[in-house]
C-alpha positions as CSV (number, residue, x, y, z in Angstrom):
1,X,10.7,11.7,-14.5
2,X,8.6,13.4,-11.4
3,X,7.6,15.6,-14.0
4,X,5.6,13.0,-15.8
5,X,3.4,12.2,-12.7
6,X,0.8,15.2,-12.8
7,X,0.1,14.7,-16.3
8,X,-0.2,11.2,-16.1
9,X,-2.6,11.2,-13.3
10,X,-4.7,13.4,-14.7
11,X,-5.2,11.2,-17.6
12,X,-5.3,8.1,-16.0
13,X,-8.5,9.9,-14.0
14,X,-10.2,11.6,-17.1
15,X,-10.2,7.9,-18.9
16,X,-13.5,6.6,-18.2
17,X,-12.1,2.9,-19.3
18,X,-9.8,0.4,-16.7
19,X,-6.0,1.8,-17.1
20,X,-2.8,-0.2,-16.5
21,X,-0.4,2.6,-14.4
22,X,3.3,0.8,-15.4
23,X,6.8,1.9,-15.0
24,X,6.0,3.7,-11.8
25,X,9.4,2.9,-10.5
26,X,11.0,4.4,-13.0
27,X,13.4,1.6,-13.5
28,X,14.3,1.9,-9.9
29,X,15.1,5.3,-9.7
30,X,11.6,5.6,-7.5
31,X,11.7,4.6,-4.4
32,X,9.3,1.0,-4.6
33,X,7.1,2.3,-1.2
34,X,7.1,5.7,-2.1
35,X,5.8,4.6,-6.2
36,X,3.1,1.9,-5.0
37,X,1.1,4.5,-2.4
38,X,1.4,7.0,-5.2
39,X,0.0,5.0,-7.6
40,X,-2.8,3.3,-5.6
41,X,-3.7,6.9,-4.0
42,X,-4.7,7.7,-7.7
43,X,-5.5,5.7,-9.6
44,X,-9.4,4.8,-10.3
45,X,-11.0,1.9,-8.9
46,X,-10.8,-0.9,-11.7
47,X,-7.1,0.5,-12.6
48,X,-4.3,-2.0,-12.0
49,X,-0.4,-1.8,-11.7
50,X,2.0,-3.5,-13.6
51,X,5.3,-3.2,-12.4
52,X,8.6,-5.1,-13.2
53,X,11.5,-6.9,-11.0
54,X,15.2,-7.2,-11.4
55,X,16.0,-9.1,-8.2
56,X,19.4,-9.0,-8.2
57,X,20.4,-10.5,-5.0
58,X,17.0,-10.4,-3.6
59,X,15.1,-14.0,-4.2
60,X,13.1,-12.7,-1.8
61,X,11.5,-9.4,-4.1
62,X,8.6,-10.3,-5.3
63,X,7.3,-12.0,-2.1
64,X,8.4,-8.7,-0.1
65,X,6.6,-5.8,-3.0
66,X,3.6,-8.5,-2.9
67,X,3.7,-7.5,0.8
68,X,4.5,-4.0,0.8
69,X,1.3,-3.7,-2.0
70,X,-1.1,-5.6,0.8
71,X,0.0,-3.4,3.3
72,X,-0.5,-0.5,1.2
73,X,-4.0,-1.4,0.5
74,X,-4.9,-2.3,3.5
75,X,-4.7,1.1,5.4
């Protein structure tokens, strides 16, 4: 799984086109914080995330990673 990250970053960056970075939590086995600075420290400009949500418990998970990824961008 961690593994997979240097490889797949240095793709992502050598494709001159947009890329969509998904499954960067790894089915929850990453940390969601910890995945979304990852991913939006390298990614290019242009590249998006697409990331899914089992919310469980938690009506409140999308509204709080919607959050988390504003914060994250912000800094």
């Amino acid at each position: 799984m961690l593994a997979d990250l240097a490889p797949a970053v240095e793709t992502i960056q050598t494709i001159q086109k947009p890329c969509i970075g998904y499954k960067i939590m790894a089915a929850g086995r990453i940390d969601a914080q910890m995945a979304f600075e990852y991913a939006y420290d390298h990614i290019k400009p242009g590249d998006v995330v697409n990331v899914g949500m089992h919310r469980g418990d938690n009506d409140d998970m999308v509204k709080e990673n919607a959050a988390m990824v504003q914060q994250i961008l912000a800094e």
